[in-house]
SEKOLLO-162302 format. One record per atom (N, C-alpha, C): residue in three letters; x, y, z; residue number from 0. Coordinates in Angstrom, 3 decimals, always signed. Example, Ala and Ser with C-alpha at 12.3 -4.5 7.8 and 13.67 -1.06 7.14 Angstrom:
% residues 2
<res=ALA&u=+13.190&v=-5.690&w=+7.800&n=0>
<res=ALA&u=+12.300&v=-4.500&w=+7.800&n=0>
<res=ALA&u=+13.200&v=-3.300&w=+7.800&n=0>
<res=SER&u=+12.850&v=-2.250&w=+7.080&n=1>
<res=SER&u=+13.670&v=-1.060&w=+7.140&n=1>
<res=SER&u=+12.900&v=+0.030&w=+7.870&n=1>
This chain:
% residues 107
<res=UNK&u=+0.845&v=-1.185&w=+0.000&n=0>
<res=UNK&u=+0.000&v=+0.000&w=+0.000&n=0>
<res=UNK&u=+0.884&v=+1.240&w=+0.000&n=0>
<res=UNK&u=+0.131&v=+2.502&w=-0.927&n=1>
<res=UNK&u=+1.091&v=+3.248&w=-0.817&n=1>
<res=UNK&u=+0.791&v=+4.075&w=+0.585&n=1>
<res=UNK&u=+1.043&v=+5.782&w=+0.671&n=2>
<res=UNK&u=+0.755&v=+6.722&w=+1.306&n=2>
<res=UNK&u=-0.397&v=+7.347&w=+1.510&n=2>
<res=UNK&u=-0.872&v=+7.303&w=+0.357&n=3>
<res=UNK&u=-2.360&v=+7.650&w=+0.325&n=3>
<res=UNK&u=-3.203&v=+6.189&w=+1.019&n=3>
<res=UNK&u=-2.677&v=+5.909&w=+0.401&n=4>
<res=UNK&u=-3.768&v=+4.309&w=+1.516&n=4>
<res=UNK&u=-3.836&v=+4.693&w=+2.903&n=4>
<res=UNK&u=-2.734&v=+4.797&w=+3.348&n=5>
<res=UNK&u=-2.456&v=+4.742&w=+4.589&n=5>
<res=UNK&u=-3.004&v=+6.334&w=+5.520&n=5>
<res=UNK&u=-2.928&v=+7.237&w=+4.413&n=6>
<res=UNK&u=-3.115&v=+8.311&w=+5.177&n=6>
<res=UNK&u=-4.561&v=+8.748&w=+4.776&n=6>
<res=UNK&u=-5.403&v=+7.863&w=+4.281&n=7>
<res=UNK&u=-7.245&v=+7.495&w=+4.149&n=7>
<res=UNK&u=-7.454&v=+6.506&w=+5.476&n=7>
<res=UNK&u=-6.671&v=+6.247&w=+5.662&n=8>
<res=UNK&u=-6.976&v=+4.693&w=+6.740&n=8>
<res=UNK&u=-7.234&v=+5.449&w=+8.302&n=8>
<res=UNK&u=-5.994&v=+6.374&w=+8.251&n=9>
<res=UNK&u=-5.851&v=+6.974&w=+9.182&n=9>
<res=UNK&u=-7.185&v=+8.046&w=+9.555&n=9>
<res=UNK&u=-7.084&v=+9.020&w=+8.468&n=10>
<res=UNK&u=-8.845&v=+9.760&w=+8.095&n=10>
<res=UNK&u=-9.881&v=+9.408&w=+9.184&n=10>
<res=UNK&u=-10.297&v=+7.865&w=+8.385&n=11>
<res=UNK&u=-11.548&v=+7.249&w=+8.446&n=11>
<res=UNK&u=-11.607&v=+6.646&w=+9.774&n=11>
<res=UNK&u=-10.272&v=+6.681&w=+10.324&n=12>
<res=UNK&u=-9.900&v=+5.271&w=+11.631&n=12>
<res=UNK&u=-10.540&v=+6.671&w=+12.739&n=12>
<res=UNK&u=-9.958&v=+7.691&w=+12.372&n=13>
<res=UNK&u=-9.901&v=+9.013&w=+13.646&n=13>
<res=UNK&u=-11.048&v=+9.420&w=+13.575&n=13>
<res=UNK&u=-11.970&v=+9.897&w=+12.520&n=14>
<res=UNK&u=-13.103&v=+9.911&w=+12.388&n=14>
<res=UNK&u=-14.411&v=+9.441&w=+12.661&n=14>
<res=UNK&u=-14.350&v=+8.345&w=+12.503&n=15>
<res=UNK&u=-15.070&v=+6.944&w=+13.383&n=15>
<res=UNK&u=-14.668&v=+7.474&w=+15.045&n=15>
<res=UNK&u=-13.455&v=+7.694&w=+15.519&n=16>
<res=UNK&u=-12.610&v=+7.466&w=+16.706&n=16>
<res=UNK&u=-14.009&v=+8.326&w=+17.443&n=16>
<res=UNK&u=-13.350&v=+9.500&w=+17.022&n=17>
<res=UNK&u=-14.404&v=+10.908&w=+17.247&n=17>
<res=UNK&u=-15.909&v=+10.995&w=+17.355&n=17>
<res=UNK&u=-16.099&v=+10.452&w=+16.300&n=18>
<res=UNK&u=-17.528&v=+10.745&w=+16.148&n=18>
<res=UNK&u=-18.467&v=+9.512&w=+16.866&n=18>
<res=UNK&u=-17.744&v=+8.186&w=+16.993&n=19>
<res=UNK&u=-18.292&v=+7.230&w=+17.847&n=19>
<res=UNK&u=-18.386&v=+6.488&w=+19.154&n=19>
<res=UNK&u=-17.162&v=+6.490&w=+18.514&n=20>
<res=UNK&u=-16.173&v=+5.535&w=+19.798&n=20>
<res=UNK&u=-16.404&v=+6.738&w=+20.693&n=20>
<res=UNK&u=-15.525&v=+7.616&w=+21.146&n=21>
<res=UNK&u=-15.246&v=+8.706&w=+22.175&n=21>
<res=UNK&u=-16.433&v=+8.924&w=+22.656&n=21>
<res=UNK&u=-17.850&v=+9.674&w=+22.391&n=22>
<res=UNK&u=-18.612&v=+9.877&w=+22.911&n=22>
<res=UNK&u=-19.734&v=+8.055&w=+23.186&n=22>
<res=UNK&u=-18.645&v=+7.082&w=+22.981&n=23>
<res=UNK&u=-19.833&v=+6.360&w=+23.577&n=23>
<res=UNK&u=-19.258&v=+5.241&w=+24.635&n=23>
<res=UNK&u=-17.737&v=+5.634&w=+24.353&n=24>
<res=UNK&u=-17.134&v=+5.448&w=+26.050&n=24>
<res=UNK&u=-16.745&v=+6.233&w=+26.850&n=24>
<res=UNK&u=-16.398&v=+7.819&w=+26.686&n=25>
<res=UNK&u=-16.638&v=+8.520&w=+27.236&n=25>
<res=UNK&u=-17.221&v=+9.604&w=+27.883&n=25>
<res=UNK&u=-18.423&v=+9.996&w=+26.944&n=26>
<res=UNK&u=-19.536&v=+10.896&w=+27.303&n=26>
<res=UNK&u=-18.883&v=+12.058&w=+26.441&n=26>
<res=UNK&u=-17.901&v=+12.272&w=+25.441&n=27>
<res=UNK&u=-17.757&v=+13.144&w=+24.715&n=27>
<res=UNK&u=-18.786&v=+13.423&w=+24.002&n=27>
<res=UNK&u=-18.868&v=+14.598&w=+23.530&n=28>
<res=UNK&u=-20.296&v=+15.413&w=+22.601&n=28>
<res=UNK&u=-19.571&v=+16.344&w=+21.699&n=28>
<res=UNK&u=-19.490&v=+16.102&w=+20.296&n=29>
<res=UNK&u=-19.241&v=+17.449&w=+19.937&n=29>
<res=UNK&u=-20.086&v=+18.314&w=+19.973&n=29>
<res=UNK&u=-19.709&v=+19.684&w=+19.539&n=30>
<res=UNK&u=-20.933&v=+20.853&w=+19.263&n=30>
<res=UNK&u=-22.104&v=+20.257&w=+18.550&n=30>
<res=UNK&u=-23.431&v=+20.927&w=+18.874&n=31>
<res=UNK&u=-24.489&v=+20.091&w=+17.701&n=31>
<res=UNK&u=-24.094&v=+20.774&w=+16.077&n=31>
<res=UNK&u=-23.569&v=+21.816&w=+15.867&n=32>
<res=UNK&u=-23.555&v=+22.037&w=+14.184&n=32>
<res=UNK&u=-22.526&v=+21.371&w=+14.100&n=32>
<res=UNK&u=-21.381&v=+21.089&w=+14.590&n=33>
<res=UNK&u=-20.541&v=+20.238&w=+14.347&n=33>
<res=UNK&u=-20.976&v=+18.553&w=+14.185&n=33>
<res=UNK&u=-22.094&v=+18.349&w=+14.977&n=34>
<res=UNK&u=-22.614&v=+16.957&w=+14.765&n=34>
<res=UNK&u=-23.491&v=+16.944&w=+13.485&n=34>
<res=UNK&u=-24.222&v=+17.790&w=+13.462&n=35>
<res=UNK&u=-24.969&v=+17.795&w=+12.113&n=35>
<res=UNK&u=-24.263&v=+18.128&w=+11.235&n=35>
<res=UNK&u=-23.100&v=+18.792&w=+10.871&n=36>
<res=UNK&u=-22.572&v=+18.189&w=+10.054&n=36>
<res=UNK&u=-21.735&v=+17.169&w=+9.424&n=36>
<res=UNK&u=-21.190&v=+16.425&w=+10.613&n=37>
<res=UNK&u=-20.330&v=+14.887&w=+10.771&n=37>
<res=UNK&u=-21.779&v=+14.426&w=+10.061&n=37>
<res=UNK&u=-22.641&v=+14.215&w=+10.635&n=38>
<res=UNK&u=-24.034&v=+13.057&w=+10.438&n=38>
<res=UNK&u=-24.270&v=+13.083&w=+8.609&n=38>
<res=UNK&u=-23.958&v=+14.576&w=+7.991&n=39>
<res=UNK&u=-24.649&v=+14.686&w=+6.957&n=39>
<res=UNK&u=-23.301&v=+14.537&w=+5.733&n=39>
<res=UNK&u=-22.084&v=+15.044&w=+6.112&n=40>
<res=UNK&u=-21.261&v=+14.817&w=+5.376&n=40>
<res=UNK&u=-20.317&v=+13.542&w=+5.064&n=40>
<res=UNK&u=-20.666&v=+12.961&w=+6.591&n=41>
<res=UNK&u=-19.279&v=+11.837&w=+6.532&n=41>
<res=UNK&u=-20.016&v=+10.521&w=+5.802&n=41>
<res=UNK&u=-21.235&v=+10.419&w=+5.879&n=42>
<res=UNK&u=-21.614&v=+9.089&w=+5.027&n=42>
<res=UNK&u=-21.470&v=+8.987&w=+3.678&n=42>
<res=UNK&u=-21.432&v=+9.995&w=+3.335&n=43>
<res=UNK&u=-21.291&v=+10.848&w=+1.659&n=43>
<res=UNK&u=-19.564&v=+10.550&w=+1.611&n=43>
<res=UNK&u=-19.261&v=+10.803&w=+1.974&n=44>
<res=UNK&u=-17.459&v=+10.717&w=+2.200&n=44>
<res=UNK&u=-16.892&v=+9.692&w=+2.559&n=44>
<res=UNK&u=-17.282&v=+8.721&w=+2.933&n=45>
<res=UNK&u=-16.943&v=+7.403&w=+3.171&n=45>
<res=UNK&u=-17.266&v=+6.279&w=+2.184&n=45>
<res=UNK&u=-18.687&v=+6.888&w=+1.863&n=46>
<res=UNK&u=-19.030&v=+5.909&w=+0.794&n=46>
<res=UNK&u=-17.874&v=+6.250&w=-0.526&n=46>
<res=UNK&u=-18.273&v=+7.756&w=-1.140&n=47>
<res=UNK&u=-17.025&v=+7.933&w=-2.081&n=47>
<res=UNK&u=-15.785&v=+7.638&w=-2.287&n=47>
<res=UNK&u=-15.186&v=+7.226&w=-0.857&n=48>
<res=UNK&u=-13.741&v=+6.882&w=-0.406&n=48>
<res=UNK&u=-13.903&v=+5.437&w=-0.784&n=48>
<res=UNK&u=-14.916&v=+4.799&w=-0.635&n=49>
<res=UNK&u=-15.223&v=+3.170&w=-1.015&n=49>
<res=UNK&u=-14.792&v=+3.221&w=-2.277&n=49>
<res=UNK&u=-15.827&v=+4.007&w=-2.984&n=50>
<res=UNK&u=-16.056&v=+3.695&w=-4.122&n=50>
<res=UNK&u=-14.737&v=+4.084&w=-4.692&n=50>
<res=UNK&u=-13.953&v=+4.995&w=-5.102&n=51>
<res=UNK&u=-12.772&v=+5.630&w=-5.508&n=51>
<res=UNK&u=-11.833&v=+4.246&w=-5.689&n=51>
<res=UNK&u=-11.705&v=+3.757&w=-4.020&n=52>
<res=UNK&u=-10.556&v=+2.852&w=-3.920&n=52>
<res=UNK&u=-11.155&v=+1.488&w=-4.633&n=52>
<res=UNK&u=-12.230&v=+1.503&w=-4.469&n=53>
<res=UNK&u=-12.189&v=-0.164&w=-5.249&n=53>
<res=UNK&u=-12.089&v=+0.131&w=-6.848&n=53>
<res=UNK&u=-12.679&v=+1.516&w=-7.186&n=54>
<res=UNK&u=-12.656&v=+1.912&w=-8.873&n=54>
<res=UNK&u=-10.938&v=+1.715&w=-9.205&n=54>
<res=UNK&u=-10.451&v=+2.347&w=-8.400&n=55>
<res=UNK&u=-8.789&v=+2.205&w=-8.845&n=55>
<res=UNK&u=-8.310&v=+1.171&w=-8.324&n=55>
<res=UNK&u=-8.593&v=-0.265&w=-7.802&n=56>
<res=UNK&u=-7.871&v=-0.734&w=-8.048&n=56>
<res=UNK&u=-8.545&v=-2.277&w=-9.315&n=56>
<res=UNK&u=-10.047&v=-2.043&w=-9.464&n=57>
<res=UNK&u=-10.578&v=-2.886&w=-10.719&n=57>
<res=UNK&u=-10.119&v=-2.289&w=-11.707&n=57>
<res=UNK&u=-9.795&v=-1.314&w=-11.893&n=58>
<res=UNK&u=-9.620&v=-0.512&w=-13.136&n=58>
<res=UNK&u=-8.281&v=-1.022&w=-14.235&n=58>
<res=UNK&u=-7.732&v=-1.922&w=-13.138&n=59>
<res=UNK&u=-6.507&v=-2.394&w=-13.395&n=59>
<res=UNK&u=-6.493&v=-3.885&w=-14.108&n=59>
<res=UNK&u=-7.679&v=-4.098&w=-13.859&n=60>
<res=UNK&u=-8.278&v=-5.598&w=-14.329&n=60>
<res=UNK&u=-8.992&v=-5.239&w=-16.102&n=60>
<res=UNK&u=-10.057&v=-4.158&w=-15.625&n=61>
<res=UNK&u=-10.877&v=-3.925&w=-16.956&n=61>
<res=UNK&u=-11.462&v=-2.510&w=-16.987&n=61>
<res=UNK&u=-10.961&v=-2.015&w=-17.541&n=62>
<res=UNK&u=-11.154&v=-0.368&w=-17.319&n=62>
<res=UNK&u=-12.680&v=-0.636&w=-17.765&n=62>
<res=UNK&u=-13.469&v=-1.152&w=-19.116&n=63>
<res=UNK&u=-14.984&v=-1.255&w=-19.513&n=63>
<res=UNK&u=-15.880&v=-1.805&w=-18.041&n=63>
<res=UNK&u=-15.146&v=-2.620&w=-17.354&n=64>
<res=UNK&u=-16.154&v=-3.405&w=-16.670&n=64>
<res=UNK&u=-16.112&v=-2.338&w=-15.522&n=64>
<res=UNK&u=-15.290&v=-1.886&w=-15.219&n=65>
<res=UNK&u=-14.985&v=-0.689&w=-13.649&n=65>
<res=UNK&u=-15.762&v=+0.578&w=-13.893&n=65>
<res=UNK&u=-15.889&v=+0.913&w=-15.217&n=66>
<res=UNK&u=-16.446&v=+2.236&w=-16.059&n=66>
<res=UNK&u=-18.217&v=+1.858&w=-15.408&n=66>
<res=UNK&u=-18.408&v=+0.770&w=-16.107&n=67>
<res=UNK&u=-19.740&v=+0.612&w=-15.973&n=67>
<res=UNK&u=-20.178&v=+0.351&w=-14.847&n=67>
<res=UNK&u=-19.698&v=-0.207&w=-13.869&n=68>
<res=UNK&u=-19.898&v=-0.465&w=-12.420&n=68>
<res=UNK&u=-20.075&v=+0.491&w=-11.773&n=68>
<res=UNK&u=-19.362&v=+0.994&w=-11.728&n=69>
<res=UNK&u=-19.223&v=+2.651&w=-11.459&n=69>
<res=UNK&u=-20.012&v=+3.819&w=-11.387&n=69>
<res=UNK&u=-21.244&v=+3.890&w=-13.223&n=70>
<res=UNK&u=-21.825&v=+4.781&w=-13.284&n=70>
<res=UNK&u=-23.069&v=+3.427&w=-12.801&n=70>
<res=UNK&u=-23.081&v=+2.656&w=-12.535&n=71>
<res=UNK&u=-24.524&v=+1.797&w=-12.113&n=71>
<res=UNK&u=-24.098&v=+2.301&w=-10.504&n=71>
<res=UNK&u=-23.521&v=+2.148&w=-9.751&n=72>
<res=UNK&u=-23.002&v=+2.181&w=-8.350&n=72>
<res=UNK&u=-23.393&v=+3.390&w=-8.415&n=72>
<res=UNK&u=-23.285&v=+4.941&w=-9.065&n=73>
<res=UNK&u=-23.498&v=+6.580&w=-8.786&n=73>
<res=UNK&u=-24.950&v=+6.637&w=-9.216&n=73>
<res=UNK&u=-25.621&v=+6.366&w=-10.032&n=74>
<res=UNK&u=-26.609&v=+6.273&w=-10.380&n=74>
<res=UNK&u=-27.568&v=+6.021&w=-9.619&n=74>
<res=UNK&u=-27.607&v=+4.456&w=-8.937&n=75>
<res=UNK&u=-28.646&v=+3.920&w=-7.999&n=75>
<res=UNK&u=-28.094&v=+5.216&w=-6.680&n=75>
<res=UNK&u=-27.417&v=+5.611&w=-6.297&n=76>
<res=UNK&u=-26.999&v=+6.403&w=-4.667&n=76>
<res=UNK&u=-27.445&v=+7.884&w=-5.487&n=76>
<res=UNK&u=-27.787&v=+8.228&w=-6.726&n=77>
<res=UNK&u=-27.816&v=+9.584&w=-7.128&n=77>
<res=UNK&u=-29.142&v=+9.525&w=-6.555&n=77>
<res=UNK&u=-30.434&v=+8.944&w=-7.404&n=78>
<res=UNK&u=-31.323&v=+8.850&w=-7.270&n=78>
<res=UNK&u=-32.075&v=+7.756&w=-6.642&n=78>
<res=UNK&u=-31.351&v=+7.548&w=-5.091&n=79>
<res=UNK&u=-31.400&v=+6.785&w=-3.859&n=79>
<res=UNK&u=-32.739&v=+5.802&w=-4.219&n=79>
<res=UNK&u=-32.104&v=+4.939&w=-5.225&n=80>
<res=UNK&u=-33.096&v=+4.374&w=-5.492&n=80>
<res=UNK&u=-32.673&v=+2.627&w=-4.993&n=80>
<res=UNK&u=-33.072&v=+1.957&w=-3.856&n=81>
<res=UNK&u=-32.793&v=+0.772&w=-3.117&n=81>
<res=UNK&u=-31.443&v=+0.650&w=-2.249&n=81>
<res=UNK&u=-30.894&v=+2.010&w=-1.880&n=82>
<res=UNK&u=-30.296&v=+2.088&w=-0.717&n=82>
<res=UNK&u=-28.703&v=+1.955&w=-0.830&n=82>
<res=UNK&u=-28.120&v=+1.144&w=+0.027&n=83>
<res=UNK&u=-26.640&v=+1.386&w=-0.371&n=83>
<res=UNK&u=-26.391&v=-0.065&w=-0.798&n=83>
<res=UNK&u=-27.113&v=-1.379&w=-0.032&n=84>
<res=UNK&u=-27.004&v=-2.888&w=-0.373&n=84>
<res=UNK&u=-27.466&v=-2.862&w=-1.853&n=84>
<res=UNK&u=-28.202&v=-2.352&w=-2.451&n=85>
<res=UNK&u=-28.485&v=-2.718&w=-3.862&n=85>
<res=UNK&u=-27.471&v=-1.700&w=-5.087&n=85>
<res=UNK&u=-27.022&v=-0.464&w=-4.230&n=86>
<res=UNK&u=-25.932&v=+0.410&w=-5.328&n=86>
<res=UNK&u=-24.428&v=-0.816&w=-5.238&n=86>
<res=UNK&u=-24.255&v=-1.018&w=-4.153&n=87>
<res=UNK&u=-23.075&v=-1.915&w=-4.168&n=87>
<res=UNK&u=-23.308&v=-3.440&w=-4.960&n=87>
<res=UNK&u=-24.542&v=-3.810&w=-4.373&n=88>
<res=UNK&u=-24.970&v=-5.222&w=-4.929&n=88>
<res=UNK&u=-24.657&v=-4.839&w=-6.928&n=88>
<res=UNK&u=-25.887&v=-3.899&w=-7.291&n=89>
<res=UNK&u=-25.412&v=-3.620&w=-8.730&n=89>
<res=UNK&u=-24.264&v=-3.252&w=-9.710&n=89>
<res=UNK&u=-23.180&v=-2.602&w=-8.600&n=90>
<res=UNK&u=-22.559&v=-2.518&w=-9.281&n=90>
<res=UNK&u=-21.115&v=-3.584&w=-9.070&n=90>
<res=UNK&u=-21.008&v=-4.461&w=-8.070&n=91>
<res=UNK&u=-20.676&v=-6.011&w=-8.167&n=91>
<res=UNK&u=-20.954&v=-7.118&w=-9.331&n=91>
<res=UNK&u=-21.868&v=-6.891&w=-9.936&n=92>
<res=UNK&u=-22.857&v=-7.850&w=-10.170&n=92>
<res=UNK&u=-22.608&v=-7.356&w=-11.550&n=92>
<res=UNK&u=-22.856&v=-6.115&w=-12.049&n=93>
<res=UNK&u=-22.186&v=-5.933&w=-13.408&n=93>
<res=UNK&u=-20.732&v=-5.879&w=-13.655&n=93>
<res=UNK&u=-19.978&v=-5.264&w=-12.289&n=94>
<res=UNK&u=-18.665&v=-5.609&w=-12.624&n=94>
<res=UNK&u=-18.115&v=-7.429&w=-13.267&n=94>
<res=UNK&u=-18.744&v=-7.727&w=-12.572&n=95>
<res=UNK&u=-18.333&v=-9.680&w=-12.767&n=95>
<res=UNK&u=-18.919&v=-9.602&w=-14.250&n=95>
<res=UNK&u=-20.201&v=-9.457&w=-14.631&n=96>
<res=UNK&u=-20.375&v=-9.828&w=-15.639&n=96>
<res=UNK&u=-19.840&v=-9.791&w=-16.324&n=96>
<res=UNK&u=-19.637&v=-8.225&w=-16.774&n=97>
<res=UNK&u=-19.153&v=-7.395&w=-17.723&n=97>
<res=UNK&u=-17.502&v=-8.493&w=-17.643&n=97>
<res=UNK&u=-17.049&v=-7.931&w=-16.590&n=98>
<res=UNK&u=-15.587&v=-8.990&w=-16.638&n=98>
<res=UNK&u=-14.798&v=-10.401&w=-17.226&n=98>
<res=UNK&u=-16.505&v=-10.877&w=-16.711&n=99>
<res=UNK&u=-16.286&v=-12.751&w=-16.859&n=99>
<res=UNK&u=-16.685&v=-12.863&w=-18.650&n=99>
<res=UNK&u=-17.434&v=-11.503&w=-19.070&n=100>
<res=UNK&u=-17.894&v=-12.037&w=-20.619&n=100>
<res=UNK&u=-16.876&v=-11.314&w=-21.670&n=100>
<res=UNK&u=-16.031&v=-10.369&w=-21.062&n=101>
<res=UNK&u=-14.592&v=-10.438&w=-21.979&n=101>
<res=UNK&u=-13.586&v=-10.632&w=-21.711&n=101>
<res=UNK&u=-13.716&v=-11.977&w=-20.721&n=102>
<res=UNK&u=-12.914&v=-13.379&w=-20.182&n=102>
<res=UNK&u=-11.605&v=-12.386&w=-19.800&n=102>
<res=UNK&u=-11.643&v=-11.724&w=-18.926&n=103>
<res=UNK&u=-10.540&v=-11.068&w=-18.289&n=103>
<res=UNK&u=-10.790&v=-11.687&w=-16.242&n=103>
<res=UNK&u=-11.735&v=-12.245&w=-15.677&n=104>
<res=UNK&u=-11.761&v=-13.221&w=-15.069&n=104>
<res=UNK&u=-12.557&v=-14.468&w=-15.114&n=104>
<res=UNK&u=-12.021&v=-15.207&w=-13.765&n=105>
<res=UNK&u=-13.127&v=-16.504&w=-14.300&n=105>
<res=UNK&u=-13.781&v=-16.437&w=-12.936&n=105>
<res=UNK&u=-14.620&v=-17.463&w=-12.445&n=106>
<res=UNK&u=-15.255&v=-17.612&w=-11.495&n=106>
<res=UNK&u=-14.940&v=-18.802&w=-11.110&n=106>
């Protein structure tokens, strides 16, 4: 892994730290606009951080099959249409296809 891996890991590890952990073993609270905005920004930002890192590293397999996964994965979360299990489920599910049918993996 490079630097950037590591210094996303770190991000997401302190972030979580903060916003969960701390106030639920120690009675920490942040400010409430500070909580409303952790609540509203960081799920948006975590998910993207998902998505980014798995795009770059399929991309390396099949740039067509990662392309399309991709805009199926932004698509279903644009227009929150069956949540985050079915944007991930869909765009799994075409990644393989797409993959396995211009035999760049197998199953």
């Amino acid at each position: 892994m490079n630097d950037t891996v590591f210094i996303t890991i770190a991000a997401l590890l302190s972030t979580s730290f903060i916003v969960r952990i701390l106030p639920a073993i120690h009675g920490f609270q942040l400010p409430e606009a500070m909580m409303q905005w952790a609540e509203s920004i960081l799920p948006t930002a975590v998910f993207l951080n998902f998505i980014a890192y798995i795009f770059i590293q399929e991309i390396k397999v099949s740039v067509l099959a990662a392309s399309v996964s991709l805009v199926i994965t932004a698509l279903i979360a644009f227009f929150k249409a069956g949540g985050l299990m079915l944007g991930m489920t869909g765009g799994c599910v075409s990644y393989y296809l797409i993959a396995a049918h211009l035999n760049q993996i197998t199953f």
